[in-house]
C-alpha positions as CSV (number, residue, x, y, z in Angstrom):
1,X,-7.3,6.5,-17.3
2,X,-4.2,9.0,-15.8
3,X,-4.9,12.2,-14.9
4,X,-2.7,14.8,-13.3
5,X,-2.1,15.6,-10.0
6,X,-0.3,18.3,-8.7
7,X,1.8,18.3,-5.3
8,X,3.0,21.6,-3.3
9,X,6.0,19.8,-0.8
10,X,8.6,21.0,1.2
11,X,11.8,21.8,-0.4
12,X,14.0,19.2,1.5
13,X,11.0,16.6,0.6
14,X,11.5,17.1,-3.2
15,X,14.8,16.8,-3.1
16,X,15.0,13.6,-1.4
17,X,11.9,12.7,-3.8
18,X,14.5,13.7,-6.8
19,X,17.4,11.6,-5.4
20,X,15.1,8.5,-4.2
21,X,13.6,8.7,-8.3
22,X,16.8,8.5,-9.9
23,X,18.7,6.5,-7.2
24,X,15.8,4.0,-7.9
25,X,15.5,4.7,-11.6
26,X,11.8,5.5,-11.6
27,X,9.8,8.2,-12.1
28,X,8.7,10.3,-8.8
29,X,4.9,9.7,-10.1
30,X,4.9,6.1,-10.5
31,X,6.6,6.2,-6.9
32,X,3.8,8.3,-5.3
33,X,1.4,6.2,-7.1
34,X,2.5,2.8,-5.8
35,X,2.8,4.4,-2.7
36,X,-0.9,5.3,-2.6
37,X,-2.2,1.8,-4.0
38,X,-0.4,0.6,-0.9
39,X,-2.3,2.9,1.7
40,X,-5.6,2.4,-0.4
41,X,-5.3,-1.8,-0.4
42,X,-4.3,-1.7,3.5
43,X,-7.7,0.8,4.2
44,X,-9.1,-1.9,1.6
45,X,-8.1,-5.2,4.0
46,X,-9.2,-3.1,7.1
47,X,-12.6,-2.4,5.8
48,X,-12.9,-6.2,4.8
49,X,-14.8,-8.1,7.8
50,X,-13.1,-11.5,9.2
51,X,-15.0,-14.4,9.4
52,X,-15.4,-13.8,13.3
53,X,-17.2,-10.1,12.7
54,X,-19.1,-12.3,9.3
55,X,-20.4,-14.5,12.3
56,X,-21.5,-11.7,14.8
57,X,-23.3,-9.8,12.2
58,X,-26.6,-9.6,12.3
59,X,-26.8,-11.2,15.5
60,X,-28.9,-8.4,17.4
61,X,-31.5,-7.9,14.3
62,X,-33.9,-10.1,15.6
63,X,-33.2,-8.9,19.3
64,X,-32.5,-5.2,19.6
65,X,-30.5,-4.7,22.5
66,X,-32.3,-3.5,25.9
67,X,-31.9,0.2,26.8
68,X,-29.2,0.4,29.8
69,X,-31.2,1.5,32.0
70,X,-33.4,-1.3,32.0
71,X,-30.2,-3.4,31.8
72,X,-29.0,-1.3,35.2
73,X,-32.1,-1.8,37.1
74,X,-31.9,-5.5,36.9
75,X,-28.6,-5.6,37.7
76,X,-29.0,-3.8,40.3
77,X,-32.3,-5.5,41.1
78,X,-30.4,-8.7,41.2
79,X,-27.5,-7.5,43.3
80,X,-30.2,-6.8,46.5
81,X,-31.8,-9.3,46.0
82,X,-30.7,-12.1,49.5
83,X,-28.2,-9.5,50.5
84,X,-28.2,-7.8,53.3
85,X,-28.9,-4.2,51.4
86,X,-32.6,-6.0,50.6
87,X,-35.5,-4.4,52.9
């Protein structure tokens, strides 16, 4: 179903829309519409996971992830450790 949408543009903008139209013998709305398809099936593709990101997902649901502080103290607990920092 169409519906109507109205556009408030700059001057120089609808006059290059004008000449564009007619120079491509097409109406301005079907130009602004296939225009839009365009941006909405490229935000479409992007949104669409590849089968890399289909593979990582879900991978932490069994596992949450550790808080970072506990993740720091062992690093850091690790890093001492034999070296000559350790008391």
């Amino acid at each position: 179903m169409n519906k109507e949408l109205t556009l408030i543009l700059d001057g120089e903008l609808v006059d290059f829309a004008n000449h564009f139209a007619k120079k491509n013998n097409k109406p301005i709305s079907q130009i602004v519409a296939q225009y839009l398809k365009h941006l909405w099936e490229k935000e479409q593709e992007n949104l669409e996971l590849s089968d890399n990101i289909k593979e990582l997902y879900g991978i932490f649901e069994c596992d949450p992830l550790p808080d970072k502080k506990i993740l720091r103290g062992e690093f850091h607990a690790k890093s001492y450790n034999g070296s000559e920092y350790h008391s």
